[in-house]
N, C-alpha and C positions, 0 to 999 in steps of 0.2 A: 378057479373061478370061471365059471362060464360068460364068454367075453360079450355076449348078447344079450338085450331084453326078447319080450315075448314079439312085440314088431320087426325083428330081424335088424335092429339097430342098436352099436353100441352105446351105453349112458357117458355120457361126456359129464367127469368130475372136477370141479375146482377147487383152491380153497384160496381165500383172496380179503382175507380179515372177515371182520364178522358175518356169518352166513346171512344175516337179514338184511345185510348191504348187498352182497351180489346176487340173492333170492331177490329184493325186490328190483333188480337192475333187469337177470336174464327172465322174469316174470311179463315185461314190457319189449318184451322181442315178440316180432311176430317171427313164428314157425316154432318156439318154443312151446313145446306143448304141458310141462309141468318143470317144477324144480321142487327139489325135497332137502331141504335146511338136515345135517347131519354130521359126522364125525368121519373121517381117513387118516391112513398115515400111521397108526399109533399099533399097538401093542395089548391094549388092554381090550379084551371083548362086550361088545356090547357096552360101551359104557354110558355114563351119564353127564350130564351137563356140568356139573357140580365138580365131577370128577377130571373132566376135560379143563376147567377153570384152574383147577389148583395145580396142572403142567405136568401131573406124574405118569397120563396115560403115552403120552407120545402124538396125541391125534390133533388133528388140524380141525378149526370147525371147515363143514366145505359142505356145496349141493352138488348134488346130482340132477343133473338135466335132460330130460324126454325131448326131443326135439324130431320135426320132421324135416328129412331133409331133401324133401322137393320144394320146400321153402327157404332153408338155412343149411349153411354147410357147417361142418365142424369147425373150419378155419372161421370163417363167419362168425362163431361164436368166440371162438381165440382172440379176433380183435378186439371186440367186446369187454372179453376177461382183461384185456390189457389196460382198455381205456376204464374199467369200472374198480379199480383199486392201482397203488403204486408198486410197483414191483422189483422196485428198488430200497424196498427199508425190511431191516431182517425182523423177522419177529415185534413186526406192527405195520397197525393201519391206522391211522388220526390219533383217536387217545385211545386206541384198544394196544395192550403191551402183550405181549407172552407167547409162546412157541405153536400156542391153537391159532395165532391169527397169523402163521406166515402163509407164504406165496405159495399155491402149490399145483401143479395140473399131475392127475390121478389118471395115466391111459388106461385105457382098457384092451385096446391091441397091440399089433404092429406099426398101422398104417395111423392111430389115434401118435403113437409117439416119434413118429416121421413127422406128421404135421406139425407137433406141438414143437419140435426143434426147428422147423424152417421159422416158424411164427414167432419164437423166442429171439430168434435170431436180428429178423426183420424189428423185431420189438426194442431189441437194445439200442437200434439205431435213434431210437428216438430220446431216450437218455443219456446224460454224461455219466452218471454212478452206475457200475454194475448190476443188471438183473440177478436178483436174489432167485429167482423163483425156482424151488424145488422140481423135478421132473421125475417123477413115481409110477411103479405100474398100479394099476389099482386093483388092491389086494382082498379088501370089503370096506362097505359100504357102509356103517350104521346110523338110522338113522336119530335125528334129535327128538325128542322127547313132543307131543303134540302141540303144546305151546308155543314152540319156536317156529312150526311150518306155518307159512303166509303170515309172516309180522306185520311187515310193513304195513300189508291192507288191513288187517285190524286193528293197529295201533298208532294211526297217524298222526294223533296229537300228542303223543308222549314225547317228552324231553329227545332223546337221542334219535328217535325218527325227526322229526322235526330239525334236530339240528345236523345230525350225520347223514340222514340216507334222503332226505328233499332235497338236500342242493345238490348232491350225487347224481340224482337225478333229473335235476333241471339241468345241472353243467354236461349232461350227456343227450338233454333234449329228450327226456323219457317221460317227463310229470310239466 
């Protein structure tokens, strides 16, 4: 895998329970330049949403993030990931259950998974329960299906935005 985009910058991967939750969290970053809702982690190529649901692919949902970082640093965003899901419950997030919604930071380098251990580290501190959170090199990328990139902004009055991903991001001062 070539550990660079076409800007000379690595894509900084998460997965942090449902990708429409932390798509709409790092969407409200400034220096964030895009996030693309998708699948890591798993086994099966290319797969589908359907596929990732029923837990046989191995993949985590999770985005990938374009970020500039003469605005935002990669740690920068790691706090972020900390504070925009709990990272202490195995295989969930609110009422999402199953193995596509654990914890997971996706490096892309060296110096991506140096960070992600100092920040993991600093992270625990703020917890009594264990950090679950997986630590992966990122192996590829796939992404989710068209429907799924930019939820949030097109579906603000449906049930689970409404109830999961607005107070998310009011409790984080993002909405």
């Amino acid at each position: 895998m070539k550990d660079e985009k076409s800007d000379g910058h690595a894509p900084a991967t998460f997965g942090g329970g449902c990708f429409w939750c932390i798509e709409a969290v790092l969407q409200r970053i400034e220096g964030v330049l895009s996030v693309t809702s998708g699948y890591s982690g798993g086994t099966t190529p290319n797969p589908t949403y359907e596929e990732v649901c029923a837990g046989d692919t191995g993949h985590a949902e999770a985005v990938q993030v374009a970020f500039d970082p003469a605005l935002i640093s990669y740690e920068e965003i790691l706090d972020i990931f900390w504070q925009a899901h709990d990272p202490t419950t195995l295989n969930r997030q609110g009422p999402d259950t199953g193995t596509q919604y654990r914890s997971a930071i996706f490096y892309a380098n060296e110096a991506q998974r140096l960070s992600a251990e100092v920040s993991m580290k600093k992270a625990q501190r703020k917890y009594r329960d264990p950090v679950v959170t997986e630590l992966l090199p990122l192996e590829k990328f796939w992404n989710a299906e068209g429907y799924h990139q930019n939820y949030y902004n097109t579906h603000q009055n449906e049930g689970y935005c409404r109830m999961v991903i607005s107070p998310k991001l009011k409790k984080l001062k993002l909405e």
